[in-house]
Backbone bond lengths (Angstrom), bond angles and torsions (degrees), N, CA, C in turn:
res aa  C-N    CA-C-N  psi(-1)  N-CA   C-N-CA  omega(-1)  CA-C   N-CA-C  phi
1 X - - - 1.463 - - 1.527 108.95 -
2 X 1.447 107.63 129.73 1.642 105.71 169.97 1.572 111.77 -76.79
3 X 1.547 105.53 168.74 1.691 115.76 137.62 0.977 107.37 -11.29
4 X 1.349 115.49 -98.39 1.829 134.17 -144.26 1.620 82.10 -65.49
5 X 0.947 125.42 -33.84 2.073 100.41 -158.17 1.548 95.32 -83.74
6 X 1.494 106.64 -23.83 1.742 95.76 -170.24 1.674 97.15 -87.31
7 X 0.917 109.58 -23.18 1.994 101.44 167.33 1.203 118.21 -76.05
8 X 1.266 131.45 -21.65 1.527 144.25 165.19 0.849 110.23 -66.99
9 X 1.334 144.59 -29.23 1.663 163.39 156.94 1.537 118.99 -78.39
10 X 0.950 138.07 -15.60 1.360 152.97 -148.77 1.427 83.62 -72.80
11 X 1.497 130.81 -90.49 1.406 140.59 -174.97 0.909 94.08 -32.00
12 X 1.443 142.25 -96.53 1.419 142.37 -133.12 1.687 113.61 -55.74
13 X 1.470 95.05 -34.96 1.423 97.24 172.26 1.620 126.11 -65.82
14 X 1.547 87.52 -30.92 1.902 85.81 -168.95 1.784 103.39 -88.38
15 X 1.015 125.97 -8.21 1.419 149.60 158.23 1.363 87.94 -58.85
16 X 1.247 142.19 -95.07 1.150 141.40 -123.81 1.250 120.17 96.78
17 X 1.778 121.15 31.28 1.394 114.59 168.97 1.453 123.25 -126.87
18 X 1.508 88.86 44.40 1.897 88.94 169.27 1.665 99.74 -111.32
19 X 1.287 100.63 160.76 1.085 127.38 -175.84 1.615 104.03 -71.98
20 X 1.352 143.36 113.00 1.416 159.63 173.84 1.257 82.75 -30.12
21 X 1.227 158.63 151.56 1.696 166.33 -130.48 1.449 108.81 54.33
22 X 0.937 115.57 -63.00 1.589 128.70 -171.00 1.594 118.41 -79.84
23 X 1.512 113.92 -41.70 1.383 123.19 150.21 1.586 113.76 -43.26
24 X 1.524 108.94 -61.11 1.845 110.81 -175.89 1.474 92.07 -61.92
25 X 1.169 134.89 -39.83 1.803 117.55 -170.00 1.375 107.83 -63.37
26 X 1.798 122.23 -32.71 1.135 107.25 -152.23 1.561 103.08 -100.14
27 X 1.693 124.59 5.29 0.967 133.40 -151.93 1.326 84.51 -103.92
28 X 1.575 122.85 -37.22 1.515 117.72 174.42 1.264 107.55 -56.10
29 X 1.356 113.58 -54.56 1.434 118.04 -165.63 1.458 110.59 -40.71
30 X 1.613 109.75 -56.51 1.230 123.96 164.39 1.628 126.82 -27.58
31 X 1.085 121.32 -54.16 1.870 141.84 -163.55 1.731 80.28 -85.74
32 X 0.718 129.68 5.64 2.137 115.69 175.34 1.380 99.74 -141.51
33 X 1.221 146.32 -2.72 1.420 129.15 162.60 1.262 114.36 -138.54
34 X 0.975 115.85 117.75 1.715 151.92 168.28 1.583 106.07 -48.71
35 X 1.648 119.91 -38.16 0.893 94.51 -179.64 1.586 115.24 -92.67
36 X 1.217 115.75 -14.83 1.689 111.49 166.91 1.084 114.22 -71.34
37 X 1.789 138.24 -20.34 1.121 143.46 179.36 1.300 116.14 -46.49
38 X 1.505 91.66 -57.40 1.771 113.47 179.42 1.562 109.10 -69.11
39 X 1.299 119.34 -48.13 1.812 120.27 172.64 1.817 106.59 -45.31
40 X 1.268 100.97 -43.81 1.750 104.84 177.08 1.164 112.64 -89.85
41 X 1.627 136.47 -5.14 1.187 106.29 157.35 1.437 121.88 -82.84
42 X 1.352 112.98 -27.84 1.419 129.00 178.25 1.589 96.27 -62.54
43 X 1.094 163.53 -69.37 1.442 170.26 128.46 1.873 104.31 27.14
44 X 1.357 105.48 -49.22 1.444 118.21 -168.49 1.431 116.81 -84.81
45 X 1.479 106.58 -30.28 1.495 141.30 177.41 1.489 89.15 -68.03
46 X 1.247 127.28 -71.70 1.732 125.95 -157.91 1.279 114.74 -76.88
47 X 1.746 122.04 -21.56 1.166 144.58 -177.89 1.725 99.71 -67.54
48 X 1.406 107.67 -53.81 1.498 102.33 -170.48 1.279 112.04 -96.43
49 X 1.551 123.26 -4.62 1.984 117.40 166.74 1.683 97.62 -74.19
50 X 1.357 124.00 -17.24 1.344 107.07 -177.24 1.647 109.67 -98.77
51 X 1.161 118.62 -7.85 1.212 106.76 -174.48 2.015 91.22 -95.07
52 X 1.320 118.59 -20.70 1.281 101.10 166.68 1.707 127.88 -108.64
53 X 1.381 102.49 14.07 1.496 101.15 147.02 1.176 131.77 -114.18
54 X 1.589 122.68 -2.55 1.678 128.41 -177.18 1.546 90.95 -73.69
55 X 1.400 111.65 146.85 1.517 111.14 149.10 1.329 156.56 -66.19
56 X 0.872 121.02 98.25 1.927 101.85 -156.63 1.616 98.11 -76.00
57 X 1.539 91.96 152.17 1.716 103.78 163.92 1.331 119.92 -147.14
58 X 1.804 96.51 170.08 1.510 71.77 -148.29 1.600 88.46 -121.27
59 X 1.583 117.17 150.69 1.596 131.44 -157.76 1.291 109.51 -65.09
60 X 1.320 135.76 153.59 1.698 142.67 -146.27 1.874 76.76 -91.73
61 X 1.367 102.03 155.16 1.537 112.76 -175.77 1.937 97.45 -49.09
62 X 1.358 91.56 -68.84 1.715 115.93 166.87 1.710 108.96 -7.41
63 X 1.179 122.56 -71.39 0.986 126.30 -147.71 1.847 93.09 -92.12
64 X 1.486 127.63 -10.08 0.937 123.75 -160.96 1.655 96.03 -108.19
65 X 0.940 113.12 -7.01 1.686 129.02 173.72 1.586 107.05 -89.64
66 X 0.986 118.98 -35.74 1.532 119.31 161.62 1.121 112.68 -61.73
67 X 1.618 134.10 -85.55 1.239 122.40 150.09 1.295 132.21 22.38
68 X 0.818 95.72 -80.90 1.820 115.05 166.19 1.302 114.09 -27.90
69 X 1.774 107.46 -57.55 1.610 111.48 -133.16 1.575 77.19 -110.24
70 X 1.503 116.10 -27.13 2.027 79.79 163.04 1.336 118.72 -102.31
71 X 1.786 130.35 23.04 1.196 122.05 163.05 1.574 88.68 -59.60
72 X 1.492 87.21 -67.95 2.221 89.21 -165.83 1.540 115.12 -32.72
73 X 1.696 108.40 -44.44 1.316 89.35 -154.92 1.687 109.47 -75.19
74 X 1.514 106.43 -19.73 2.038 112.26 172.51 1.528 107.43 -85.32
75 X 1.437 131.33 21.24 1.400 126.18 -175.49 1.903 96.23 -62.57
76 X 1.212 95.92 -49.66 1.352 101.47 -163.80 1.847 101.64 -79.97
77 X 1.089 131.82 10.01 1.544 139.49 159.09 1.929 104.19 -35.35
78 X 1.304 90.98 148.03 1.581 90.58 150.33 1.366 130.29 -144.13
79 X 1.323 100.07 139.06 1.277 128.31 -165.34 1.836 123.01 -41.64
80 X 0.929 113.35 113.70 1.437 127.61 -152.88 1.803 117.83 -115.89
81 X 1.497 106.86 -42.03 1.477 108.95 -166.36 1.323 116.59 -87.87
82 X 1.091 155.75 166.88 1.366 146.81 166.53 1.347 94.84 -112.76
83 X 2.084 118.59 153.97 1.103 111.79 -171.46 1.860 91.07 -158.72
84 X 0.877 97.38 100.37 1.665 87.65 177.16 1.744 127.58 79.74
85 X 1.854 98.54 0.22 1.173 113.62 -163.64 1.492 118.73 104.10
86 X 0.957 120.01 -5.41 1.049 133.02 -173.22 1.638 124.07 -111.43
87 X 1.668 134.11 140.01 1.420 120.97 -169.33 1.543 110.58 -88.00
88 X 1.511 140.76 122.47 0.782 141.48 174.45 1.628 138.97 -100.11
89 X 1.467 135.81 109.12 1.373 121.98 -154.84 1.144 109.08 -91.39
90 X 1.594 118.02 170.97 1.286 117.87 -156.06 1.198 121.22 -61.61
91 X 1.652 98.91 -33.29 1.514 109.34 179.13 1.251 143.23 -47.99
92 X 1.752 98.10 -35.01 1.623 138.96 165.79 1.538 85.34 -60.14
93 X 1.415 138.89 -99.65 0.975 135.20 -149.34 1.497 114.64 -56.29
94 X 1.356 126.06 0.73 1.773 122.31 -177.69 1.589 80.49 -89.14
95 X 1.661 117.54 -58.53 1.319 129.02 -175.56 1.736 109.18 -30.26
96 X 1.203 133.91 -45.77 1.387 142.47 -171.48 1.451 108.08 -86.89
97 X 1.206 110.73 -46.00 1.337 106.83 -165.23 1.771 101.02 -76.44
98 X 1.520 123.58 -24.48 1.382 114.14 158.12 1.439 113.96 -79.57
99 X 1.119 151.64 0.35 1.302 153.48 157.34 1.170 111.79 -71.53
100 X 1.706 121.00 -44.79 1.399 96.07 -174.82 1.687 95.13 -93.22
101 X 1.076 137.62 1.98 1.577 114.71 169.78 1.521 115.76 -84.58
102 X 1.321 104.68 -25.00 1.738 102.61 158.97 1.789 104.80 -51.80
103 X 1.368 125.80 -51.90 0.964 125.96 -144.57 1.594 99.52 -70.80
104 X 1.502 104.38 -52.27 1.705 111.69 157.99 1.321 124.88 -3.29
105 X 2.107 92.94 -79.12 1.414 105.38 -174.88 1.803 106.42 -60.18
106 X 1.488 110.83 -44.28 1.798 91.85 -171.06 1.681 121.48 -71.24
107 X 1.453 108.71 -25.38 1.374 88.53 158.45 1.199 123.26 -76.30
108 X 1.184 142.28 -9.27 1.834 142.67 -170.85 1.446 85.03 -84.41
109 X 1.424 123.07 -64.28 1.991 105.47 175.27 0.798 147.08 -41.53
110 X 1.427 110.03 -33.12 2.021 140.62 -156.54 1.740 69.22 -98.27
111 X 1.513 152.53 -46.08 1.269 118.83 -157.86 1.768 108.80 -100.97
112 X 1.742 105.41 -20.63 1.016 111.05 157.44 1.910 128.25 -44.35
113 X 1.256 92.06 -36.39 1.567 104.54 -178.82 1.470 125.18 -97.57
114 X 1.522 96.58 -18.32 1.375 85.68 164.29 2.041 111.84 -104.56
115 X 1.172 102.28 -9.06 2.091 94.31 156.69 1.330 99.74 -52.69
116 X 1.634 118.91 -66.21 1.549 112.59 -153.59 1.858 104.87 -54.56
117 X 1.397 119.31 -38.52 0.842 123.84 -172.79 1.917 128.30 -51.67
118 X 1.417 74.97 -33.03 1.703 90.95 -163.39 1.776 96.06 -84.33
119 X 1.858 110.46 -26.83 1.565 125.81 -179.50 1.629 92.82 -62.11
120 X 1.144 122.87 -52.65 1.460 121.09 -160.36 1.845 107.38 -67.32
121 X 1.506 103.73 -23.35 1.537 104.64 -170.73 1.226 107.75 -74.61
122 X 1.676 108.38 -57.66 1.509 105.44 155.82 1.398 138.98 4.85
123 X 1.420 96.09 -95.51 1.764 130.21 149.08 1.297 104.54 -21.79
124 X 1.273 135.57 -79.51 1.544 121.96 -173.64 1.290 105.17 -57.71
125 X 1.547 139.90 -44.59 1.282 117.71 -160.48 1.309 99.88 -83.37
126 X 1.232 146.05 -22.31 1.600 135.96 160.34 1.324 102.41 -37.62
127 X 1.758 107.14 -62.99 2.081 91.48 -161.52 1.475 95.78 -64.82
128 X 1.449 118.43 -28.50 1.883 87.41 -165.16 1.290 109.04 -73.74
129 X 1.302 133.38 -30.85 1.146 119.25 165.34 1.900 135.43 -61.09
130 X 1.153 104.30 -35.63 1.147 124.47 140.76 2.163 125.45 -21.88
131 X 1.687 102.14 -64.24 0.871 103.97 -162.85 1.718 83.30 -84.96
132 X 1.183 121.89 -65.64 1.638 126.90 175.79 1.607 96.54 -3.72
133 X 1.433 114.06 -73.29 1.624 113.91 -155.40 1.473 102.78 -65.66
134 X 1.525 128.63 -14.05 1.594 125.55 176.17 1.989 101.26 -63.57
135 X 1.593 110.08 -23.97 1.439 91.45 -169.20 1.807 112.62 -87.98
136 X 1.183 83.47 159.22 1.902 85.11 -178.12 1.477 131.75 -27.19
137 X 1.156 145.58 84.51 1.639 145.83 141.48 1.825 101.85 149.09
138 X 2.008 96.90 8.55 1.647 93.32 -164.95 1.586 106.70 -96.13
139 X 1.484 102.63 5.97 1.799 97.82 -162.66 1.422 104.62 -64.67
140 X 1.455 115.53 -64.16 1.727 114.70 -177.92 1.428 110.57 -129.95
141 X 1.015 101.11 158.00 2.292 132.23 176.26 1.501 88.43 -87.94
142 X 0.950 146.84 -35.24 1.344 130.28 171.58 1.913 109.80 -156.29
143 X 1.179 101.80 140.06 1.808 106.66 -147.50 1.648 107.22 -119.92
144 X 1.092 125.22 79.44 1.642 128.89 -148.00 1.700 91.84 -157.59
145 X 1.627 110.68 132.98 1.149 142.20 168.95 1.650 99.67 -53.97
146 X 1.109 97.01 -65.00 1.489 115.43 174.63 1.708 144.48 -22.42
147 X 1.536 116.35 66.91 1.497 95.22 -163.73 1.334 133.74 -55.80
148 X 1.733 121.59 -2.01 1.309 115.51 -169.04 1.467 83.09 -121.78
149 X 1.183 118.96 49.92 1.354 120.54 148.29 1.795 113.82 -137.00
150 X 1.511 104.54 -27.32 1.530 95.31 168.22 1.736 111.36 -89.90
151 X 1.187 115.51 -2.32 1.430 109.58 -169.14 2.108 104.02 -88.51
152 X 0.802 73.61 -43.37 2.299 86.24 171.72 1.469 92.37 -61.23
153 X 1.189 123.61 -45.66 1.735 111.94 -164.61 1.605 103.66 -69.07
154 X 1.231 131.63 -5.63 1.433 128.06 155.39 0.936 133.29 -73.10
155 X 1.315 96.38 -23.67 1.896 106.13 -176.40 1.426 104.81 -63.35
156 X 1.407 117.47 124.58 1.543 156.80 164.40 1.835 114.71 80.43
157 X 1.360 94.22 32.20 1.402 85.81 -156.44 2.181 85.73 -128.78
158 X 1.738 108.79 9.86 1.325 108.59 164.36 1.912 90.72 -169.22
159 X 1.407 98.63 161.18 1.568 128.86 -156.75 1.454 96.45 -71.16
160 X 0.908 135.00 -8.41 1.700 152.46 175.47 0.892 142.37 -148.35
161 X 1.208 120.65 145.89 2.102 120.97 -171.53 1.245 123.14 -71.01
162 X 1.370 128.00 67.63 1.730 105.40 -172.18 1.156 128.31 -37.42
163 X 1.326 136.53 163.25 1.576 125.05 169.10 1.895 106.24 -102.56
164 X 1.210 118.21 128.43 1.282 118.74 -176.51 1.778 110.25 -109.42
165 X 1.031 126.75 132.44 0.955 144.03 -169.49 1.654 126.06 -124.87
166 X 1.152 145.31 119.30 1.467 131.52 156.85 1.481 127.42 -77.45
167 X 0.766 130.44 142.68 1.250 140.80 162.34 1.378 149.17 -101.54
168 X 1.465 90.57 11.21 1.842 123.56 -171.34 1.786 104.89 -39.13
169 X 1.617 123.22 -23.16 1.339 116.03 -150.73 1.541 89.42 -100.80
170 X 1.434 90.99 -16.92 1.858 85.34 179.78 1.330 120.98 -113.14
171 X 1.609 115.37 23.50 0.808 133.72 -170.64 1.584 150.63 50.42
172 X 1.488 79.73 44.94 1.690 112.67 168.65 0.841 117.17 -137.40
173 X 1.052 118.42 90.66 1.948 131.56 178.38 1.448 99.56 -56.56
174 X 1.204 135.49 136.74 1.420 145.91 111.81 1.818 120.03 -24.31
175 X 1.580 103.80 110.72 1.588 110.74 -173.51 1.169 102.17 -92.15
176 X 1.704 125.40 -54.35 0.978 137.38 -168.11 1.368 121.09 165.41
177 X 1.531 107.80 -162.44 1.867 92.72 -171.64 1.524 91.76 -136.88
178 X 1.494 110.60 175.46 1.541 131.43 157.96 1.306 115.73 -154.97
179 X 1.703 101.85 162.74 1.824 80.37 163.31 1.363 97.71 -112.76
180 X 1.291 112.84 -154.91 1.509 140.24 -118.64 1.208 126.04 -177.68
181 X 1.597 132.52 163.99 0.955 123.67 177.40 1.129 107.21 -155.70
182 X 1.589 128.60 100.42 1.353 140.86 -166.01 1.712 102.64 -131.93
183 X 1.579 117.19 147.49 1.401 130.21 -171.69 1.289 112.33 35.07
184 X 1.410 118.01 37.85 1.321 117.44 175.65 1.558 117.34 60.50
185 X 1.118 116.27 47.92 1.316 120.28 164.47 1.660 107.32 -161.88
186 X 1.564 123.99 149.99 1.479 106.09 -175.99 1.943 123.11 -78.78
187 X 1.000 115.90 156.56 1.370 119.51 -166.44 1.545 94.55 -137.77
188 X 1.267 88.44 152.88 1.927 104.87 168.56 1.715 87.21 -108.15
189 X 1.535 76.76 160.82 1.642 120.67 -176.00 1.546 112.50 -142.20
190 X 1.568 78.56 121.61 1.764 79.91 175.47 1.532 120.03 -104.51
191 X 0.895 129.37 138.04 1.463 123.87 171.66 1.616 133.15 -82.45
192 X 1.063 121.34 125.78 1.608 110.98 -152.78 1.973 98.90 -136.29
193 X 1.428 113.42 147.67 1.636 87.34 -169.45 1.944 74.29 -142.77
194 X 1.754 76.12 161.68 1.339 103.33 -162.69 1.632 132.19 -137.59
195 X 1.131 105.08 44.75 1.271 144.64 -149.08 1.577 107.17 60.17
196 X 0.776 135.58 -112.23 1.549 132.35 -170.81 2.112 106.47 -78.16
197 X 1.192 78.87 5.27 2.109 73.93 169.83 1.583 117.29 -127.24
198 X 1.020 112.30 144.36 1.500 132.68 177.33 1.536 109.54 -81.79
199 X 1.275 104.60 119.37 1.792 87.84 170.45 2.031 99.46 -128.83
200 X 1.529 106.13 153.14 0.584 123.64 -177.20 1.686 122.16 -87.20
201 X 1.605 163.52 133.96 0.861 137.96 -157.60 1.698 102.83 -149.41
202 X 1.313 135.94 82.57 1.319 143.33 -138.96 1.629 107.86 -103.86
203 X 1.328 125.14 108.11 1.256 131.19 179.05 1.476 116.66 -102.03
């Protein structure tokens, strides 16, 4: 067995849907290379964090009463597909093909929910930092009207150039800047005031 055929196989095996021939080939394959060892343990590793962090749910009575009434009514079907070596009836295959679109929808949620999740973490660490710089000596690292004096004070001290700007004519002066530390990486902050409010402006 090559590489490519034992990675072409990789899933089905750790599933449990190869056919006992092809499993024993690939299990050899396995016991002599180290580096598929490690590709399949990593495989087994990701296989089972998702089966214990996706959500399962469970089908509206409704739809599970259907189910039902066309297992019964294709019991007597005949079996047509081949699958691993094996003959498979239609029923099996309605059975899969709604399993994996459940499976669809719970990973599209489980990632749906964890974006929003990670959006909301975000979000809090803006206001706390946010509110942090309202307390005494935290507003700015360097405190100047001046944009070509807070914009140099970045230089080498983050992975990019912010662009600093005033806004005095539109009535947001530029206070000054700092950095920061938002989504786990550092950020500048600009300080911007607004008659009696401070706003924060995080790049």
């Amino acid at each position: 067995m090559t590489h490519r055929e034992f990675e072409r196989q990789l899933d089905a095996y750790v599933d449990g849907e190869l056919a006992p021939e092809e499993a024993r080939e690939l299990e050899a394959h396995l016991n002599g290379c180290g580096d598929c060892a490690r590709m399949h343990d990593t495989r087994v590793a990701l296989s089972t964090a998702i089966r214990a962090q996706v959500p399962s749910f469970r089908a509206p009575d409704a739809l599970r009463s259907r189910v039902r009434t066309a297992v019964r009514r294709e019991a007597g079907g005949v079996p047509v597909t081949p699958l691993g070596g094996r003959i498979v009836p239609p029923v099996v295959r309605r059975w899969l093909a709604l399993a994996a679109s459940l499976a669809v929808v719970a990973v599209g949620s489980w990632q749906l929910a964890r974006s929003r999740a990670e959006g909301e973490a975000l979000a809090a660490q803006v206001l706390a930092s946010h509110v942090r710089s309202l307390m005494p000596g935290h507003l700015a690292d360097v405190a100047s009207s001046d944009q070509h004096t807070v914009k140099p004070w970045f230089n080498g001290k983050l992975d990019f150039s912010p662009p600093v700007y005033d806004f005095a004519g539109r009535g947001f002066p530029l206070l000054g800047g700092r950095l920061d530390y938002v989504g786990s990486r550092p950020v500048a902050a600009l300080v911007y005031g607004r008659r009696q409010h401070l706003i924060n402006v995080f790049l």
